[in-house]
RODO-2510 file (C-alpha; in nm, 4 decimals, decimal comma):
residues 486
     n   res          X          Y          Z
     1     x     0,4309     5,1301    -2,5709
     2     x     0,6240     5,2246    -2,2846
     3     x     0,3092     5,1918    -2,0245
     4     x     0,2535     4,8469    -2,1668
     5     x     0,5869     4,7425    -2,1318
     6     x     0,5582     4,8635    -1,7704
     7     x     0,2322     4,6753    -1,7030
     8     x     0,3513     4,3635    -1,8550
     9     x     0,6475     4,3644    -1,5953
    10     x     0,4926     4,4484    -1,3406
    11     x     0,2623     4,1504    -1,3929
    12     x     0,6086     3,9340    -1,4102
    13     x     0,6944     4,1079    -1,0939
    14     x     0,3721     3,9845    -0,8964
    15     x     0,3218     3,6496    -1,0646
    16     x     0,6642     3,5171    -1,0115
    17     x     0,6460     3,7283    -0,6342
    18     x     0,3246     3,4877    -0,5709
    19     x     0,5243     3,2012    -0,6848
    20     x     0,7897     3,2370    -0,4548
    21     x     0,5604     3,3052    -0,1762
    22     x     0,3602     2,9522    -0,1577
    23     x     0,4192     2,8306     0,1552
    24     x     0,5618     2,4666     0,1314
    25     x     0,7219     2,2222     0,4229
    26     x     1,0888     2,1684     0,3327
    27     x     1,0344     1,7843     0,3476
    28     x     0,7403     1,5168     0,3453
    29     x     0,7184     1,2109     0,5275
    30     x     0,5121     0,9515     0,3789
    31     x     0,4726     0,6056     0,6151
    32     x     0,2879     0,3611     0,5685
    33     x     0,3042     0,0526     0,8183
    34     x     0,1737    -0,2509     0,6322
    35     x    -0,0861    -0,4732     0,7714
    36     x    -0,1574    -0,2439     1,0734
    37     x    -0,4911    -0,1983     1,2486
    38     x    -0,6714     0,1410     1,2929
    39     x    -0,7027     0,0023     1,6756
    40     x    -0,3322    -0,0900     1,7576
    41     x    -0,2904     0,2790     1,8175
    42     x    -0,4501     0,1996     2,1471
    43     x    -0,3888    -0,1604     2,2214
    44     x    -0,0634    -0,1130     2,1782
    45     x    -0,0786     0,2528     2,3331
    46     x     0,0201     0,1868     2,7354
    47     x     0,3047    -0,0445     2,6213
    48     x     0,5176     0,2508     2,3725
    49     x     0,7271     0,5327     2,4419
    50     x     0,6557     0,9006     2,3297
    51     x     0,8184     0,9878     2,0788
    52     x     0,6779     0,7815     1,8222
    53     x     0,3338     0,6967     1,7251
    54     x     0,2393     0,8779     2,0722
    55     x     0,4376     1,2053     1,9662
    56     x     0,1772     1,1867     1,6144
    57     x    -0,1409     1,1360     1,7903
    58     x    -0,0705     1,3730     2,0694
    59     x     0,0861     1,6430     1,8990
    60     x    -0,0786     1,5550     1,5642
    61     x    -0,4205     1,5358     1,3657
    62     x    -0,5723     1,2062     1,3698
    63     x    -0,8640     1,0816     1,1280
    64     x    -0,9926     0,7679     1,2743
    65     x    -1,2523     0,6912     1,0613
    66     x    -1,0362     0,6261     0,7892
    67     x    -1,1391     0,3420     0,5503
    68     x    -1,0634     0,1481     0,2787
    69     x    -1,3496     0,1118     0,0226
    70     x    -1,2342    -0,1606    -0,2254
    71     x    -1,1459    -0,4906    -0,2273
    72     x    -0,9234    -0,6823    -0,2567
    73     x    -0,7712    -0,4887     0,0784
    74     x    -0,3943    -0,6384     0,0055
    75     x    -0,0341    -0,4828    -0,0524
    76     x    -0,0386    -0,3461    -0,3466
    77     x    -0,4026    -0,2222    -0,3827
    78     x    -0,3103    -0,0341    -0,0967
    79     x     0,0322     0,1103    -0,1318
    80     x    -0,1201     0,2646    -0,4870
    81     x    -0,4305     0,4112    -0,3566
    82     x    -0,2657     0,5946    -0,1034
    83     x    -0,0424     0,8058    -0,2699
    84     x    -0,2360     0,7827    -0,6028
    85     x    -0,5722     0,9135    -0,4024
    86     x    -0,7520     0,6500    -0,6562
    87     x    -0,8751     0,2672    -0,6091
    88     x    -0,7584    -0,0377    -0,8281
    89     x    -1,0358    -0,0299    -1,1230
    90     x    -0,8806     0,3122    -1,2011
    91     x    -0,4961     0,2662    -1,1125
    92     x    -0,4929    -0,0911    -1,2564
    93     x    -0,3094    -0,2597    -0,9900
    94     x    -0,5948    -0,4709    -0,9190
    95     x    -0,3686    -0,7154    -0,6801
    96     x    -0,0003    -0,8347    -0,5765
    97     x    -0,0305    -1,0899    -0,8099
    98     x    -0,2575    -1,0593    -1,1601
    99     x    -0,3639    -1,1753    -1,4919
   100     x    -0,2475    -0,9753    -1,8177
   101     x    -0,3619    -1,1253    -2,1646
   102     x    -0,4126    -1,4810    -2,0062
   103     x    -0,0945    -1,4546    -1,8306
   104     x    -0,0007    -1,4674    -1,4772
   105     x     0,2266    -1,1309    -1,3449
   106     x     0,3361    -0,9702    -0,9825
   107     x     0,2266    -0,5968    -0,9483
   108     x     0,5862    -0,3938    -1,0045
   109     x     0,7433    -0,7190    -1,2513
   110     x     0,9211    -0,5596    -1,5589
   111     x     1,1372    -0,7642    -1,7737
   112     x     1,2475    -0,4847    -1,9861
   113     x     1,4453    -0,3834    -1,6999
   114     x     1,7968    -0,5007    -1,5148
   115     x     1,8777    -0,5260    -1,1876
   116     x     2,0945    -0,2911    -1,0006
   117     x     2,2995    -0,4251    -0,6721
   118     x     2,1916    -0,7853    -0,7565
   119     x     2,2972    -1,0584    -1,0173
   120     x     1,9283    -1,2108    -0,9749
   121     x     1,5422    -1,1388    -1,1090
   122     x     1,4882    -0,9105    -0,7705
   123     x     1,5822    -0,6054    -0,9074
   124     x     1,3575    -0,6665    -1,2531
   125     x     1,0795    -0,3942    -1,0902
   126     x     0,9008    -0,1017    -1,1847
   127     x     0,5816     0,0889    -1,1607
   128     x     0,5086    -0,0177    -1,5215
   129     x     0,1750    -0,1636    -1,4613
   130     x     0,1089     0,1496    -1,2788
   131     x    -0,1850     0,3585    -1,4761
   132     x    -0,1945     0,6625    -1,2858
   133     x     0,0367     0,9677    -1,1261
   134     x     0,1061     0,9468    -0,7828
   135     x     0,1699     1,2310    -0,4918
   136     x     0,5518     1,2532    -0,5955
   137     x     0,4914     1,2440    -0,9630
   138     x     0,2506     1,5539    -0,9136
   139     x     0,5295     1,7116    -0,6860
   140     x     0,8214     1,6812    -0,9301
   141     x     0,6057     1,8445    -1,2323
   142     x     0,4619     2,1255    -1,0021
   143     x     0,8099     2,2123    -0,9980
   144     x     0,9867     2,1610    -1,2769
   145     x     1,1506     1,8379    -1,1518
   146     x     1,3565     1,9743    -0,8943
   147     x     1,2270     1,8098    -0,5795
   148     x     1,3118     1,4932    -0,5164
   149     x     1,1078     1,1734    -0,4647
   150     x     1,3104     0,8665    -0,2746
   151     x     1,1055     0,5466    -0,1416
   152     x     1,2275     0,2727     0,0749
   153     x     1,0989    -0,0549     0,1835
   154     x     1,1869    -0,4102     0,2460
   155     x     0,9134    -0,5299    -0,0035
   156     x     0,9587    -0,3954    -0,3496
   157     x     0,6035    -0,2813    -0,4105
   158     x     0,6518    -0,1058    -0,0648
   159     x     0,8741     0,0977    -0,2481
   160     x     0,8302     0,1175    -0,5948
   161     x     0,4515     0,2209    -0,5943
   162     x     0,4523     0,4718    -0,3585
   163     x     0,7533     0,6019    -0,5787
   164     x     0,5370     0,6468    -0,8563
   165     x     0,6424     0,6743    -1,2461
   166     x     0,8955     0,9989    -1,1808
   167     x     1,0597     0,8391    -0,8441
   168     x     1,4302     0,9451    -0,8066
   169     x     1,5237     0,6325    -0,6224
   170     x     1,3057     0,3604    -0,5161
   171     x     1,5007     0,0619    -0,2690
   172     x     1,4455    -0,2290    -0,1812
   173     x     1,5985    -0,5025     0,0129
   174     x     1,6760    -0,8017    -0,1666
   175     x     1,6493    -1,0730     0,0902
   176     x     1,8788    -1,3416    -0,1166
   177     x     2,1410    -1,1038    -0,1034
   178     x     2,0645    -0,9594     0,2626
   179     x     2,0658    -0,6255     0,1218
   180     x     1,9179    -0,3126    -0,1160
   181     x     1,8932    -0,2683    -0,4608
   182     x     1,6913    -0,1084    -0,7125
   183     x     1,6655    -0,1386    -1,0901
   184     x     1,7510     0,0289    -1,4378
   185     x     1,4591     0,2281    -1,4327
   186     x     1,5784     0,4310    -1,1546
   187     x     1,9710     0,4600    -1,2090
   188     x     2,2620     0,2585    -1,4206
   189     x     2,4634     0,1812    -1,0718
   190     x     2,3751     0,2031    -0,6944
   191     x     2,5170     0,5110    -0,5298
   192     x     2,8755     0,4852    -0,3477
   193     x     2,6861     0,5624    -0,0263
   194     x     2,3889     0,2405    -0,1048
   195     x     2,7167     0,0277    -0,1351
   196     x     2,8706     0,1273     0,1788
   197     x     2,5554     0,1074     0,3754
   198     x     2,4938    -0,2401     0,2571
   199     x     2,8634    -0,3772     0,3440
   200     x     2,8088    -0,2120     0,6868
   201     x     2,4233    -0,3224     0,7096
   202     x     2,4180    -0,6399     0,5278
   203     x     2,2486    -0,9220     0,7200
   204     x     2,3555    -1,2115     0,7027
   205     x     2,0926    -1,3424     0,3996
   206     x     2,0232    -1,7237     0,6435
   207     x     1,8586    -1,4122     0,8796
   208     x     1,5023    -1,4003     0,7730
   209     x     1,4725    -1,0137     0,9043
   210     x     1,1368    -0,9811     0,7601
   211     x     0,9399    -1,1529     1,0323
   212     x     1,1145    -1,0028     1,2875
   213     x     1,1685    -0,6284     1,4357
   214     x     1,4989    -0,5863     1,2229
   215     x     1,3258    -0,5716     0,8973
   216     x     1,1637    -0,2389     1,0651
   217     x     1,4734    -0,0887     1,2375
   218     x     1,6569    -0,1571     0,9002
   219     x     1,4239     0,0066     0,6837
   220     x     1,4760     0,2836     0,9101
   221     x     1,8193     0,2848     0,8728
   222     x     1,8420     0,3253     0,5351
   223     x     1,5453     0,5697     0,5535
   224     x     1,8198     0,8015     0,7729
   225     x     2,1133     0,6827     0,5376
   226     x     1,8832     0,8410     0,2336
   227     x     1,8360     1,1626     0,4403
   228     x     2,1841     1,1974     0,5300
   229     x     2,3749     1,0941     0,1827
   230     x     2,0823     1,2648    -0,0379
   231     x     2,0368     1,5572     0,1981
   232     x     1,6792     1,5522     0,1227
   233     x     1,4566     1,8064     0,2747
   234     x     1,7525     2,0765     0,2520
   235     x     1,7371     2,1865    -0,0819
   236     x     1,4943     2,5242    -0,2877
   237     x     1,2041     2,3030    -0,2982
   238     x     0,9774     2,0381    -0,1162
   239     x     1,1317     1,6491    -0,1294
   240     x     0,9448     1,3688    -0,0470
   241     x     1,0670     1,0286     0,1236
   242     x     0,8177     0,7276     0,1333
   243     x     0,8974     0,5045     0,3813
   244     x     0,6415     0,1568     0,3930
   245     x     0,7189    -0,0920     0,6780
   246     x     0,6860    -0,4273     0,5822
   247     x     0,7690    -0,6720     0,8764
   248     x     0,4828    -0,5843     1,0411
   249     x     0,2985    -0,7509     0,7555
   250     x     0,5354    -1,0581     0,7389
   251     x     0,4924    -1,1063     1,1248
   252     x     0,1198    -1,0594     1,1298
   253     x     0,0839    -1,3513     0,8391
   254     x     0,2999    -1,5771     1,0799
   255     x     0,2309    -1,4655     1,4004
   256     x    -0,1255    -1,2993     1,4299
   257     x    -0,2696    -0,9984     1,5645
   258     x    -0,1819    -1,1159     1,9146
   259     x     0,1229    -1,2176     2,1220
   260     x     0,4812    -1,1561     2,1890
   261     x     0,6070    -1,1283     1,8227
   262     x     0,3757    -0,9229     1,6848
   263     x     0,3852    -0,7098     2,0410
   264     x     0,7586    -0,6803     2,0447
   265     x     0,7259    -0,5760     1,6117
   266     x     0,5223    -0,2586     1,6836
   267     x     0,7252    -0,1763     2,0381
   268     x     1,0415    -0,1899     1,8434
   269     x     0,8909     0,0096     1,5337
   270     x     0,7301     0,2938     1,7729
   271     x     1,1298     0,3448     1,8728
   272     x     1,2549     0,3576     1,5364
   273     x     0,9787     0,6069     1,4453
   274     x     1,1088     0,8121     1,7604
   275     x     1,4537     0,7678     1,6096
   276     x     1,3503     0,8561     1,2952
   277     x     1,1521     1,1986     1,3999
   278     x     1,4670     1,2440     1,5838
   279     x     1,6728     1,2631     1,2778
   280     x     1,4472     1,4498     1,1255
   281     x     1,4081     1,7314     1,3788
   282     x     1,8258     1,7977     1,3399
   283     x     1,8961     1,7567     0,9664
   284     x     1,5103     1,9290     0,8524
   285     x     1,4307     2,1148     1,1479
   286     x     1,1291     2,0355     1,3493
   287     x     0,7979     2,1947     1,2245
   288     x     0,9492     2,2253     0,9141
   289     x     0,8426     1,8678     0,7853
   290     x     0,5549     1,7338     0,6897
   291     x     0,4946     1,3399     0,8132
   292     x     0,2048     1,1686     0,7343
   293     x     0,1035     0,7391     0,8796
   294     x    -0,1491     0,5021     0,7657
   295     x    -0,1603     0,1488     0,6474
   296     x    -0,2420    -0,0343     0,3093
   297     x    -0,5015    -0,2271     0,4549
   298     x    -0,5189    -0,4404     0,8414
   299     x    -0,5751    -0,7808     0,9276
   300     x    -0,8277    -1,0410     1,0961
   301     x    -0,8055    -1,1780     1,4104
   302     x    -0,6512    -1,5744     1,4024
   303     x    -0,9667    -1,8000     1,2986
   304     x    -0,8879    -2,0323     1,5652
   305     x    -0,8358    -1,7454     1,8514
   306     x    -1,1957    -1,6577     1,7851
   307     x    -1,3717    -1,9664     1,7783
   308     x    -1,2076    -2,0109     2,1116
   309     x    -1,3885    -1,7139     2,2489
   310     x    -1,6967    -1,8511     2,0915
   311     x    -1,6872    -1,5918     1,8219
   312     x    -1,7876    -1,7118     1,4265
   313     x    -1,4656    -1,7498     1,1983
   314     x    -1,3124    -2,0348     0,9738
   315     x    -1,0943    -2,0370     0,6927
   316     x    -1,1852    -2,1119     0,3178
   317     x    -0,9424    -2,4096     0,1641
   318     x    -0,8688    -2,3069    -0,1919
   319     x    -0,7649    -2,6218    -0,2776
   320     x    -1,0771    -2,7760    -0,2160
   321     x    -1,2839    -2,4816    -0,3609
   322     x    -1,1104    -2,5329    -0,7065
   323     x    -1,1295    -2,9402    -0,7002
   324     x    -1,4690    -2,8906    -0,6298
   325     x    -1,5719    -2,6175    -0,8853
   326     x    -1,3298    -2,8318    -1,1548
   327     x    -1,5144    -3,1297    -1,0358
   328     x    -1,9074    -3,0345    -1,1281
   329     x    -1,7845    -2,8490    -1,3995
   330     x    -1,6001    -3,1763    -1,5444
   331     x    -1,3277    -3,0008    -1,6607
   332     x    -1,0144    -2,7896    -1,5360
   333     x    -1,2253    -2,4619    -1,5634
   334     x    -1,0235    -2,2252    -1,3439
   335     x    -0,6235    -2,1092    -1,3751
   336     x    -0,6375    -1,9410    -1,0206
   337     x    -0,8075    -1,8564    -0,7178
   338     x    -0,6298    -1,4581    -0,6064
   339     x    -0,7135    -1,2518    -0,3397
   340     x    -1,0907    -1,3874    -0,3300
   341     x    -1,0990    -1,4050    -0,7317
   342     x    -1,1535    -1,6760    -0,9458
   343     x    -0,9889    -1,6533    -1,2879
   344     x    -1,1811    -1,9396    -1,5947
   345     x    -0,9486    -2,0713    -1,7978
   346     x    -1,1292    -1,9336    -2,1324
   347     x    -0,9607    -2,1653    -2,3739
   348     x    -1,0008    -2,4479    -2,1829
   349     x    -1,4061    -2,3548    -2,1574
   350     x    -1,3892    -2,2797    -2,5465
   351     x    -1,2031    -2,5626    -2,6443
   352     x    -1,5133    -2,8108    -2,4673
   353     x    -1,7290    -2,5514    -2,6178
   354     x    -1,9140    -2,5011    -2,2822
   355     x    -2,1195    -2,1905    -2,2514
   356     x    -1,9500    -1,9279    -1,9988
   357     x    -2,2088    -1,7799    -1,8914
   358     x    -2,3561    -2,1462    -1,7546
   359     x    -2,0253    -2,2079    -1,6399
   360     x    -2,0224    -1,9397    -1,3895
   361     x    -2,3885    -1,9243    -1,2774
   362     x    -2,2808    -2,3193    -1,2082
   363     x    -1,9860    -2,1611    -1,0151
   364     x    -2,1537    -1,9100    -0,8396
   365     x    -2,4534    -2,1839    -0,6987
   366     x    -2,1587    -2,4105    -0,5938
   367     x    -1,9869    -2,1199    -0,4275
   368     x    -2,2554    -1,9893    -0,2183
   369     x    -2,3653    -2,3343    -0,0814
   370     x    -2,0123    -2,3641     0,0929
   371     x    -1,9851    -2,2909     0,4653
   372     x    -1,7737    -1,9366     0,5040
   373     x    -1,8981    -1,7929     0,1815
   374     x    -2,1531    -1,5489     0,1813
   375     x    -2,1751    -1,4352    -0,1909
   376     x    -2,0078    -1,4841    -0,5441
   377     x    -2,0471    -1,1968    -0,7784
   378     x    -2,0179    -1,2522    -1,1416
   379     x    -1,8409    -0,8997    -1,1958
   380     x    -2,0143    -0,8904    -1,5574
   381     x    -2,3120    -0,9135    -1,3575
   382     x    -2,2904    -0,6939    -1,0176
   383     x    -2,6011    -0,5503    -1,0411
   384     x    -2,7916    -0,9260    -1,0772
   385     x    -2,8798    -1,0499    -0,7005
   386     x    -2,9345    -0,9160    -0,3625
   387     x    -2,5683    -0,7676    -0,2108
   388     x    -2,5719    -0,5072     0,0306
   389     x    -2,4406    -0,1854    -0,1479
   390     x    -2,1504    -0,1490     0,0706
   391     x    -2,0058    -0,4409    -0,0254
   392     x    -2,1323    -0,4281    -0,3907
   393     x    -1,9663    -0,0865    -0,3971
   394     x    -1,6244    -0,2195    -0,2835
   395     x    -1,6220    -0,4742    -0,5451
   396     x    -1,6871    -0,2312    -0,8309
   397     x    -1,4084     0,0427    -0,6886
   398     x    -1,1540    -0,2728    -0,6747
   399     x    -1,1878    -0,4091    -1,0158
   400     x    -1,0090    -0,3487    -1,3088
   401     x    -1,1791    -0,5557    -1,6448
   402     x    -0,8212    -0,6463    -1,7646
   403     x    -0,6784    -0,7723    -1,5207
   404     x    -0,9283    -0,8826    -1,1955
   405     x    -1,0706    -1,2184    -1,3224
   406     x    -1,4654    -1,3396    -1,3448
   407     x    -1,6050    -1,4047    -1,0416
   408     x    -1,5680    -1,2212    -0,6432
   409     x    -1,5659    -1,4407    -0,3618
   410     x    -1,7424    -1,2896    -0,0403
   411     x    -1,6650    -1,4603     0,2632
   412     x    -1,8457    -1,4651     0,5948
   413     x    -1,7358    -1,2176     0,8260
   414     x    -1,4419    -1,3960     1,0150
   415     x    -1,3392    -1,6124     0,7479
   416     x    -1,0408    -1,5833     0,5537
   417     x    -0,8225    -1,7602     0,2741
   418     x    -0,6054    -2,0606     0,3242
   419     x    -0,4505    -2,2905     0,0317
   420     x    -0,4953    -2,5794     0,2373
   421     x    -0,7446    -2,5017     0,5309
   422     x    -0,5262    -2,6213     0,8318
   423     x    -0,4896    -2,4622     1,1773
   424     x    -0,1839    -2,1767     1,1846
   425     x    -0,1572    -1,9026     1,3912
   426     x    -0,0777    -1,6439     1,1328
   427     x    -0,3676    -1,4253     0,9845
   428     x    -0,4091    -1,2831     0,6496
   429     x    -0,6486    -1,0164     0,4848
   430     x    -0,7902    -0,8553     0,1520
   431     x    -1,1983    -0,8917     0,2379
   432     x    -1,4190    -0,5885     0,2690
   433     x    -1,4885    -0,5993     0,6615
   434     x    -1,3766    -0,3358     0,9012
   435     x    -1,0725    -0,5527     0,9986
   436     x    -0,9477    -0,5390     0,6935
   437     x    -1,0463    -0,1761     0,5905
   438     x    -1,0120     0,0519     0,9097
   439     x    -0,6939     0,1878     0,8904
   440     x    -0,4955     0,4568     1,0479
   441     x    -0,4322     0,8126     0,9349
   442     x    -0,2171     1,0645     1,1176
   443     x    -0,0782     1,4000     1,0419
   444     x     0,1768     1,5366     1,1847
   445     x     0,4521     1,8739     1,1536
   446     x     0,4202     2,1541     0,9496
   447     x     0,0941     2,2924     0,9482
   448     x    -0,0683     2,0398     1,1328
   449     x    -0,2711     2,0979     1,4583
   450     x    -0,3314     1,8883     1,7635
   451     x    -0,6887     1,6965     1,7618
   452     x    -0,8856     1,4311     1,5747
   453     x    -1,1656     1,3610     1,4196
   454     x    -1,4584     1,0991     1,3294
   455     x    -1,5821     1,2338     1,0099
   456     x    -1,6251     0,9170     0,7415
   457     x    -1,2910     0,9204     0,4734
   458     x    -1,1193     0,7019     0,2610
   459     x    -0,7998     0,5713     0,1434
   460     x    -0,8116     0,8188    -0,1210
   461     x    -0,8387     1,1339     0,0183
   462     x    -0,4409     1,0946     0,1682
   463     x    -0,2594     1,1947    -0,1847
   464     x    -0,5667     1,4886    -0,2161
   465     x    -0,4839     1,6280     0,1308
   466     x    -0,1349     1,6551     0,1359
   467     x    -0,1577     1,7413    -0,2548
   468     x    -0,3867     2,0479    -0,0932
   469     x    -0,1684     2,1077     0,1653
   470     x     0,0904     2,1759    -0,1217
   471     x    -0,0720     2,3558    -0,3557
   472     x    -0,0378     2,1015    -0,6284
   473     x    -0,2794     1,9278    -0,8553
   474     x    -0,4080     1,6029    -0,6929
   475     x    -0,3016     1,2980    -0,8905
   476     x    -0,4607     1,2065    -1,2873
   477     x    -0,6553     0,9383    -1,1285
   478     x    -0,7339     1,0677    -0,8012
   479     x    -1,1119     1,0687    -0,6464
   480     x    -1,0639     1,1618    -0,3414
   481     x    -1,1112     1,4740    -0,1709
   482     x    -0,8933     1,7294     0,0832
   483     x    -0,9448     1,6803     0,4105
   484     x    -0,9057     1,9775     0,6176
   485     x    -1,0124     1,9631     0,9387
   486     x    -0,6403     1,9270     1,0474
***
C-alpha cells in the first residue's frame, strides 16, 4: 500500500513539475492595423523610423504570403478570423452589418446589455453573435482563468471580437462622447483609472479623431494606460492585450491608398508602435513578450487613380443595381445589397407568389450583364456554372446560411462598391482579389527569430500559431494550422 502511495506521488510530483515547467512569454501582443496592405511594409518602408514596424521585420519573423481566403474581406470577418483561426461560415460573423430571422443587425449589437461610461446605445456591445472561442478564451481556460485578456480599439468590433466570449475588458471609444467605454457584459462600472484617463484624454467629441493620426496615437495611449493601471504581463501567468487600429481604416475609406493623409496615418502609427514596444520593453521586459501584426483585410487602389494610369477599375452603384433588379422583377424584391450580397425580401416574393428560384436566376442574368460584374452566385447553387475555384472557394469559407443572404456579387478586378457611383477619392474593400486579401503577418519577441518566409498561409493559421507557441488548444472553430518556420 505504501509503494503505491509512493508511486502515486511521485506521479503528482512530475505531472505538476511538467506543469510548472511550460515555457510561456509573460505577455502577448496582439495588433491588428485595419485596412492595411501586405505591401505598405515597403512603400511606406524608407519614410519610418526603427523602432516600429522596422524593429518587427528586422528583428522579427515575417510571413508574407499571408492571405485571406473568404469573402466578404471587411472588419469584422476579419477581426474574428484572426484570433478565432476560423472563417465566417463557421464563426457566424458573416459581415459588419447582417440579417438574423429577417432582421437587419451590426456584428457585436446586444440589447440585453447596458452601457458603461455612456448614457447612449454605444456601449449596447458584445461578442454575442460570436459562435466560436477565440485565442484569449482558449488562454483563460488553459489556465484556470487567471490570465487576463484586455482589448482596445477605437471601433467596437476592433475590440470586442478579438476579446472573445471570456474577455476581461474590452474598450472602446465612443466618439459622441470623445471617449472609452465598454458595456455590462464586461464590468458594472468603468475602472477609477478608465475615468481618469478619459478626463485627461478626452477629445473634444466636434474632433473627428478617427480619420486622422490621433485615433492611432490614442488607441495607443490607452493601450499603455491598460498596461500600466492593470499591470498586465507581470503577473504567474501569460496575459494577453489586443490592440486593433482603426484610423487607418477610416482614413483609407476617405483618403485612399495614396497621399499625404494616409502617408502621415502610418508615419505617425510606426512611432506609436515604437512607443508602444518601448513601454513594453520597461514594464514586461524585452524578449519576454510575445507581439504579433497583421490586418483584417487591405484595400483597392482609388478607381479613378487607376483609370488615370490606364489601368481597368470602376465602381458598382448600388442604387442603381437594386432599381434595376426591383425594376425587371416588378416588384421590391430585395431588402439590401451588403458587402457584395443581395438579401430577397422573402415575404414580399411570397406574398406575389413569385417562384424564388426564377426570381434569382432572373437576378443573376441581370447581374452578370452589368459592366464591373463578373459573376453572381446563387449560394444555394455554388456548384451550378463555371467560377474559378479560388474564388468559388472564398465564397463558400465566407458564408454562413443564417445570416449571409441569397446571392454573391463578383466584381471585376478593380471595381468596388459605391451607394451612389460618383467620383471620391476614398477606397473601400471586402472582394476576393489580392488587394483585398494579402495581408501582413509579423512575429516578433519571445521565441521568435529573425527571417521570413513565402510559404502560402492564411488568416487562420494566426490564433493556431501563437495557440502552438503556448501550448494551448487552438480555438473550437479553428482550421488553421501552426506555422513554425519562425
Amino acid at each position: 500500500m505504501r509503494k503505491i502511495f509512493l508511486f502515486i506521488a511521485a506521479l503528482f510530483v512530475f505531472s505538476t513539475g511538467c506543469a510548472s515547467d511550460v515555457q510561456r512569454p509573460k505577455l502577448v501582443i496582439g495588433i491588428i492595423v485595419d485596412q492595411m496592405r501586405w505591401d505598405y511594409l515597403y512603400y511606406y518602408y524608407d519614410k519610418i523610423g526603427e523602432g516600429g514596424f522596422k524593429r518587427m521585420m528586422n528583428e522579427g519573423f515575417s510571413y508574407d504570403n499571408m492571405n485571406i481566403q473568404y469573402t466578404p474581406t471587411v472588419t469584422a470577418c476579419g477581426h474574428s478570423s484572426v484570433y478565432t483561426g476560423s472563417v465566417p461560415s463557421i464563426t457566424g460573423i458573416a459581415g459588419n452589418n447582417f440579417y438574423v430571422n429577417d432582421k437587419p443587425v451590426y456584428c457585436t449589437q446586444d440589447d440585453s446589455v447596458a452601457s458603461i461610461g455612456s448614457n447612449g446605445d454605444t456601449g449596447k456591445m458584445s461578442p454575442h453573435y460570436l459562435k466560436v472561442t477565440t485565442l484569449g478564451d482558449q488562454l483563460r481556460t488553459a489556465t484556470d482563468f487567471k490570465s487576463r485578456v484586455v482589448s482596445v480599439s477605437i471601433k467596437d468590433r476592433g475590440a470586442i471580437l478579438p476579446g472573445g466570449h471570456t474577455a476581461n475588458a474590452a474598450y472602446w471609444y465612443d466618439v459622441k462622447n470623445g471617449k472609452f467605454i465598454t458595456s455590462s457584459y464586461y464590468m458594472k462600472k468603468l475602472p477609477t483609472w478608465v475615468e481618469s484617463f478619459n478626463k485627461e484624454k478626452c477629445i473634444n467629441p466636434k474632433e473627428d479623431i478617427r480619420t486622422s493620426p490621433k485615433g492611432n496615437t490614442l488607441t495607443v495611449d490607452m493601450a499603455i494606460a491598460v498596461l500600466r493601471n492593470e499591470k498586465l504581463g507581470q503577473g504567474e501567468t501569460t496575459d494577453i492585450l489586443a490592440i486593433s487600429f482603426s484610423s487607418t481604416d477610416y482614413v483609407g475609406h476617405k483618403y485612399g491608398t495614396r497621399g499625404r493623409i494616409t502617408e502621415e496615418t502610418y508615419r505617425v502609427l510606426d512611432r506609436d508602435l515604437a512607443r508602444l514596444f518601448q513601454e513594453l520593453d520597461a514594464t514586461v521586459g524585452r524578449g519576454n513578450y510575445l507581439a504579433f501584426l497583421t490586418a483584417d483585410h487591405g484595400a483597392a487602389h482609388n478607381a479613378d487613380f487607376m483609370t488615370e494610369h490606364h489601368i481597368p477599375a470602376g465602381r458598382l452603384n448600388y442604387s442603381a443595381l437594386s432599381k434595376g433588379i426591383n425594376d425587371i422583377c416588378k416588384i421590391k424584391a430585395i431588402k439590401d445589397i451588403m458587402d457584395y450580397r443581395i438579401y430577397l425580401d422573402h415575404n414580399a416574393l411570397k406574398a406575389a407568389k413569385m417562384n424564388e428560384e426564377q426570381v434569382k436566376t432572373t437576378i443573376i442574368n441581370y447581374l452578370q450583364a452589368q459592366p464591373g460584374i463578373d459573376y453572381a452566385v446563387d449560394f444555394k447553387n455554388i456548384n451550378v456554372g463555371f467560377i474559378p475555384p479560388a474564388i468559388k472557394n472564398r465564397i463558400i469559407m465566407g458564408y454562413y446560411p443564417k445570416r449571409s443572404g441569397d446571392i454573391q456579387i463578383i466584381p471585376s478586378p478593380g471595381y468596388y462598391e459605391s451607394q451612389d457611383g460618383r467620383k471620391a477619392p476614398g477606397t473601400t474593400h471586402g472582394v476576393w482579389n489580392p488587394y483585398d486579401t494579402h495581408i501582413p503577418f509579423l512575429l516578433y519577441g519571445w521565441n521568435v527569430k529573425h527571417g521570413s518566409s513565402s510559404e502560402v498561409t492564411t488568416i487562420s493559421d494566426i490564433a493556431p500559431t501563437i495557440c502552438d507557441m503556448l501550448h494551448i488548444q487552438q480555438p473550437n472553430g479553428c482550421i488553421g494550422r501552426p506555422l513554425t518556420s519562425h
